[in-house]
N, C-alpha and C positions, 0 to 999 in steps of 0.2 A: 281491593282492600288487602288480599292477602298479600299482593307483592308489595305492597307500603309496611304491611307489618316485615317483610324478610329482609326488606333492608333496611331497616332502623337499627339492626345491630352494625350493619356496614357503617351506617355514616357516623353512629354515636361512638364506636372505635375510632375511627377517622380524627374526629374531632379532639377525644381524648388524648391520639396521639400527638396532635397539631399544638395540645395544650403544655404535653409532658415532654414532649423531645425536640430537644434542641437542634437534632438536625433537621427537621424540618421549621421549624417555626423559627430559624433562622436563616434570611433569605440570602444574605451576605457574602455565606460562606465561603471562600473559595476554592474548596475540595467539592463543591457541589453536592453537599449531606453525607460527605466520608467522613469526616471527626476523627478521632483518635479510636484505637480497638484494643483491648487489653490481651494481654498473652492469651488468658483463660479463652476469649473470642476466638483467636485464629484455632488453638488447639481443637475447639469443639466445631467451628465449620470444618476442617479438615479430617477429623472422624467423620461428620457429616455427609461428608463430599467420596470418602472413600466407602463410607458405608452402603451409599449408593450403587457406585460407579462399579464396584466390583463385581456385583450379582448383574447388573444390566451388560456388561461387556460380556458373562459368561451366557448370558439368556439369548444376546443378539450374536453371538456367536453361534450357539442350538440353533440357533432359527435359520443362518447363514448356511448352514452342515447342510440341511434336508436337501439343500436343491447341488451341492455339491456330492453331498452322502448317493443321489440318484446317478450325479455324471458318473460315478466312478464306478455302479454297478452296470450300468451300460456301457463303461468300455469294456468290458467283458464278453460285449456278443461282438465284438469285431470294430474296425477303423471307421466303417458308414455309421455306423447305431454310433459312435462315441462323437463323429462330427454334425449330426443331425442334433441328439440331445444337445450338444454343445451350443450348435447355432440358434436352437428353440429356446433355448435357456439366457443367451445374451439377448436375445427381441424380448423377451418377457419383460426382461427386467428394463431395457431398455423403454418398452412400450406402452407398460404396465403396472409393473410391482414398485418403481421409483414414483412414478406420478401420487399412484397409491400412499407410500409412507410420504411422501412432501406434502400430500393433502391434510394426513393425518397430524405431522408436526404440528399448524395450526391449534392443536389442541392443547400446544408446551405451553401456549401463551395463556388460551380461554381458561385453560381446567388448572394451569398454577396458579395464575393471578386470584383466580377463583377462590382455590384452597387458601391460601394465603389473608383473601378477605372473609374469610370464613362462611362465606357463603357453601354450604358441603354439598346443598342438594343442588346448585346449579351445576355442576360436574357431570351431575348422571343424565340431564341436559342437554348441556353442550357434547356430550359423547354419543348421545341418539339421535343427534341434531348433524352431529360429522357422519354416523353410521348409516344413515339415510342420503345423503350427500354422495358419501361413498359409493353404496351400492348403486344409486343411479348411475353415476358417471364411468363403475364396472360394465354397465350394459356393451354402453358403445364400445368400448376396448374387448371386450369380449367377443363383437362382431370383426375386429381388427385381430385377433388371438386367431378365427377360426376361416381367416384367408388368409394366414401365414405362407402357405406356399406360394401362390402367385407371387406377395407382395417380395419374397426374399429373391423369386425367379427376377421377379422385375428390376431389382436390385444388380444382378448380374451374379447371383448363385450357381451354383451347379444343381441340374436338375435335381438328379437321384439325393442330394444332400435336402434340398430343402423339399422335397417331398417326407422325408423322414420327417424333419423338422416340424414341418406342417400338420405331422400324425400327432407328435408328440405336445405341440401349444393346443390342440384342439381338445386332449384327451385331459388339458391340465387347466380346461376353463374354471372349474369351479372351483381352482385353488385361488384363484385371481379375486371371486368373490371373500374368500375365509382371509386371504392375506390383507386385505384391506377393514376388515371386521378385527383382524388381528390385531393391526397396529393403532387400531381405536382404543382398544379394552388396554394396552400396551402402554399408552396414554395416560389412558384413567388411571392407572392404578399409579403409574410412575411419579403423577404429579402428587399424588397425595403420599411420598415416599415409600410404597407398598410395592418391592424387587423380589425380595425373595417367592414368593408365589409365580413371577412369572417364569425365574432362573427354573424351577422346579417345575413348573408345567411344562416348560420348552425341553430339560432335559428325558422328560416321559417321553415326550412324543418323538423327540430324537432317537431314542434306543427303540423306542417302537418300529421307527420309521427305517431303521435298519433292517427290523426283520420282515416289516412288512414288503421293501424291497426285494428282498432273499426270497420269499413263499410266491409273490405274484410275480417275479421278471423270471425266476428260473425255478421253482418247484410248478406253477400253472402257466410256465410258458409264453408269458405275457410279452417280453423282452422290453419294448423301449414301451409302447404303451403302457406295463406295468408299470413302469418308470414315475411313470407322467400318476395313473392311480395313486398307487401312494405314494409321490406330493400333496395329492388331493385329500386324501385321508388323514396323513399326516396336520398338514394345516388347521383341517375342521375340528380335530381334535385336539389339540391345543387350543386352540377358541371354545370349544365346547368344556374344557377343563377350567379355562378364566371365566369365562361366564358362570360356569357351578360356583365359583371361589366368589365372582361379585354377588351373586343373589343370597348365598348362606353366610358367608365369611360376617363374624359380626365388626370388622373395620371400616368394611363397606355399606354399614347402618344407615349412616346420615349422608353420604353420599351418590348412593344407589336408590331410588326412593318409588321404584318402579317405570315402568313404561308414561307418559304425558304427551299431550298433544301439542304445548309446550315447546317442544324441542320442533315440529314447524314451523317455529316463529323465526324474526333473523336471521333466515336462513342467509338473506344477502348479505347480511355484517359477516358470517361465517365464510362464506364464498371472498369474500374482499382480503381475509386473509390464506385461504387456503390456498387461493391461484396465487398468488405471488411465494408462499410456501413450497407447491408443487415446482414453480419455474426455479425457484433458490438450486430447490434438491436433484431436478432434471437437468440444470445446465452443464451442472458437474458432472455429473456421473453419465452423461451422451457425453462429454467433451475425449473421456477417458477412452468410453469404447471407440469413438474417431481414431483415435491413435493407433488401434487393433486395423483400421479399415484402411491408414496410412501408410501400415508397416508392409501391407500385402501388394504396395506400390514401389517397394525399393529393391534393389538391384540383389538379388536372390533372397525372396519374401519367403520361401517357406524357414529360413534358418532365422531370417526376423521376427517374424512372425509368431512362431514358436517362442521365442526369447523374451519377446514381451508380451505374451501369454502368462508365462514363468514370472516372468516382473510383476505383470497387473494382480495376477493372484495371489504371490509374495505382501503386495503393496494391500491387497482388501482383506487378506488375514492381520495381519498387525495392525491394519486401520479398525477394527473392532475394542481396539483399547482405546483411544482417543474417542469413539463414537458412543462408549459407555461412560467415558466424562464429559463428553457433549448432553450425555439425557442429564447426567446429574448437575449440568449448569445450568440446562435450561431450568428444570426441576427448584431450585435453589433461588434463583435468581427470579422467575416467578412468584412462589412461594414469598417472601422477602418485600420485595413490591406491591405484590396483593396485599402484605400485611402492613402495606404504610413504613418498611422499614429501609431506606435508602443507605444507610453507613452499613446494614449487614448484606446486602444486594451488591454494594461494590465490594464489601470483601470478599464474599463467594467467590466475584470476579478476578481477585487477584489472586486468591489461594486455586483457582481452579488451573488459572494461566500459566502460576507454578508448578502446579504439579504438571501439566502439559508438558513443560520445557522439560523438565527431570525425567517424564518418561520418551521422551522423542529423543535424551542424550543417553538413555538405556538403551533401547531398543537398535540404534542408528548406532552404538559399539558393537551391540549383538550382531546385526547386520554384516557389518566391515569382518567381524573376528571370522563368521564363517563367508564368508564369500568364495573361497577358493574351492569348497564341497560341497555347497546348497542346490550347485545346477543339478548333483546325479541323484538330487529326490524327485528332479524330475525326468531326466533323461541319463544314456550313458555313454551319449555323443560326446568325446572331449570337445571338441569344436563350441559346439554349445554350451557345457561344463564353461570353456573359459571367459567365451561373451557373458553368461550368467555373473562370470566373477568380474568383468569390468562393469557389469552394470549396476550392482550391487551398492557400490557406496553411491549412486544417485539416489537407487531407492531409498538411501537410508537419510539422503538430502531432503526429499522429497516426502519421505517420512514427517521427518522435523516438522516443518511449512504444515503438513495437512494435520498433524495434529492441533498444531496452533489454532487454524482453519475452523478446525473441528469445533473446537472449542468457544472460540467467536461464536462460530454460526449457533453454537446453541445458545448463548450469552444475547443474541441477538434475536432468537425467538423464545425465551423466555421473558424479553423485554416489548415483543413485537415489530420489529423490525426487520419482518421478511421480505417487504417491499426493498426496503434500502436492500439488503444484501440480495434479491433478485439484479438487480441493475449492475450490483459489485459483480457478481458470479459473470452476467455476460458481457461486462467489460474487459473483467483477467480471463477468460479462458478463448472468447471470441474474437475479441480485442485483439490483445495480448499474446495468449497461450497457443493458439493453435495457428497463429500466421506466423511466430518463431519458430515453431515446431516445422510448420511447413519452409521454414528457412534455414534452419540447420541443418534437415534432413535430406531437402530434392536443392539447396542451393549451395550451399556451404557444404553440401554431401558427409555430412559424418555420421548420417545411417541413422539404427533406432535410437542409438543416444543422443543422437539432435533430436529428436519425437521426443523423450525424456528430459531435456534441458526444457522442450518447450512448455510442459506440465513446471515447470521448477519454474519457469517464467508466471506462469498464470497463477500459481501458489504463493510466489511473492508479492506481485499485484494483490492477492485478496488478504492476504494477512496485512500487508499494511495498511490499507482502506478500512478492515473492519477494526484493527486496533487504533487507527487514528479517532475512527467513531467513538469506539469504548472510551479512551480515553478522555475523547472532548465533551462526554454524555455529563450533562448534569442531572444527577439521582433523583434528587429531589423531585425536576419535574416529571421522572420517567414513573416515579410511586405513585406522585397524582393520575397520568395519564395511564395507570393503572387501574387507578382507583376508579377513573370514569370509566373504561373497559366494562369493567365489575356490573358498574350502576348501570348500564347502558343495557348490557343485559336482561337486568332486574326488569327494566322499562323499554321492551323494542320498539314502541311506538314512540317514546322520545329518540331512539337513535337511530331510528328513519326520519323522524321529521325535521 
């Protein structure tokens, strides 16, 4: 009885709007419920759209720092402690912390569409319903976290390296739990347009996490294990700050509505989108580090190697801007759908893709202007100063494509369609991306800038696939098949049976 009464304002909205807008109750269309938008419309999505994206690009940047804030005070005890933390920190993410946030994506869809259909209290829901999901499937990787060393020796590691390594993922198990907790509550709060809380708990915990590296790596001597604590510390505490903010904050009123047992149910509709969410987000981001494990194959790898170390970190700082207009599309675009409204879902769409392109042709001038001095932020090898500067306006190619990318993919999980871009993702990069890569490089022989042309390769493949989608998507029925999402919810035994 109660969930008959909670969706009666879902369907009587529905209906309402089925009676009043013309772009849905016109089947005909052939903009598929895009209509006409008045200036006043674009103006106020694009406030919208930036009033998001600029606090989430700075929040998922703090969040980005801890684990690079840690490498950098561990290069400080010497070349083993900065190659150990380094190699423990690429399995993590590789192993771990990617599967983690792709699990969590899933949420752009459950918890926008949600909000959107006004449903506030199924949010807090499907957010205890992912955070349970989560933590279990934390378990096993946690067991895979604390045989790091075999598993990197087995790999063909150098002992002494991944015995560090090995110290360092063991001591930073329980960050693996907090960062998958993180990016739930990250979630919650982003679909119901709620940034600023998170920009501001992340930068706490960031400045903290500074000093909290400084007191335990070298005031108590901790060195790389301190490293590894506070991450651990770091992370719990910024979850522990979003959690105070959801339980008091009166925003989070109607969509926090306590702990329910509730949030066991569907758990397998939850799972149907999360795995296909988690492979979207893994294929990529394994595809990248391949490239690191390629470079160490070519014809003097440590000056490759290094080079596109320099590149790939170049390329995950600046990708932090397009990844904060990725949340505010999915966000939007959710949001919009949930709410039965298809003609302001495709504008998001279009104002979001714009502003992608404008800042992919900022960024990628930035890029080019400095090229010739950017390699001695990282080294003061000319040698490598100058490969840094040929490589340079690729990243800034490469740049462009993944911001697009970016953008899509969250267009595409604010809409539900992580399955579709799961299949996209390992078509261009598997397909595609990394058998060019492997043919520029060891065939055509032009080094790590064939490994680079081959990422340009598999970034073109995915931006045209998911823009031919976008564009060929008819709105209309993506608002209904929103709409049932919502209800299906409301009702898990109808959407099992």
């Amino acid at each position: 009885m109660e969930r008959e009464e909670q969706a009666t304002p879902l369907i009587s909205n529905l209906c309402e709007r089925d009676d009043h807008d013309p772009e849905v109750s016109e089947e005909g269309n052939h903009n598929h419920g895009a209509g006409n938008v008045s200036r006043k419309e674009i103006l106020e999505e694009v406030k919208k759209q930036l009033w998001l994206s600029g606090p989430l690009i700075l929040a998922s940047l703090l969040q980005y720092c801890i684990q690079i804030i840690s490498v950098m005070f561990v290069g400080h005890l010497g070349e083993l402690s900065l190659s150990g933390a380094s190699m423990a920190t690429s399995f993590a993410s590789v192993t771990g912390f990617s599967l983690l946030m792709g699990m969590a994506s899933a949420l752009d869809t459950f918890c926008g569409q949600s909000y959107g259909a006004e449903q506030y209290h199924m949010l807090g829901i499907h957010m205890q319903r992912a955070m349970f999901v989560i933590l279990l499937v934390s378990i096993p990787l946690s067991i895979i976290w604390a045989n790091t060393k075999p598993i990197l020796i087995f790999c063909g590691q150098q002992e002494d390296i991944a015995h560090v390594a090995g110290i360092y993922a063991q001591f930073m198990i329980p960050s693996l739990f907090a960062y998958g907790l993180l990016q739930c509550l990250n979630r919650f709060l982003q679909t119901q347009n709620i940034v600023f809380p998170v920009m501001l708990c992340s930068g706490i915990a960031t400045l903290l996490h500074i000093l909290l590296c400084w007191v335990l790596i070298f005031k108590c001597g901790l060195g790389t294990t301190g490293a590894a604590l506070a991450n651990n510390f770091s992370y719990w505490i910024t979850v522990l700050l979003l959690a105070i903010y959801v339980k008091f904050s009166p925003s989070c009123a109607k969509t926090w509505t306590g702990f329910s047992k509730e949030a066991l149910n569907n758990i397998l509709t939850f799972f149907r989108l999360a795995i296909p969410s988690a492979v979207m987000v893994c294929l990529e981001m394994w595809s990248f580090e391949m490239m690191v494990l390629l470079s160490g194959l070519l014809p003097n790898p440590q000056l490759e190697t290094s080079v596109l170390s320099i590149c790939l970190n170049t390329a995950a700082t600046v990708w932090m801007i397009p990844f904060g207009l990725s949340g505010a599309a999915s966000t939007r675009v959710s949001n919009e759908l949930g709410a039965g409204h298809p003609k302001l879902a495709r504008l998001a769409v279009i104002v979001v893709v714009a502003v992608a392109v404008g800042e992919g042709i900022f960024v990628g001038i930035v890029l080019i202007s400095i090229r010739n001095i950017w390699g001695y932020a990282y080294s003061n090898e000319i040698e490598v100063v100058k490969y840094v500067a040929v490589m340079l306006p690729l990243i800034a190619t490469s740049n462009f494509l993944d911001g697009l990318q970016c953008v899509l993919s969250g267009i595409a999980r604010g809409c539900g369609w992580q399955k579709i871009g799961a299949y996209i993702n390992l078509g261009s990069y598997y397909l595609v991306g990394i058998p060019c890569a492997i043919l520029f490089a060891f065939v055509l022989h032009i080094g790590g800038k064939g490994l680079w042309l081959g990422i340009i390769c598999a970034l073109t493949v995915q931006v045209f696939s998911l823009s031919t989608i976008t564009i060929r998507s008819n709105w209309q029925q993506e608002a209904k098949k929103a709409t049932d999402r919502v209800y299906d919810a409301l009702y898990p035994a109808d959407a099992l049976s």
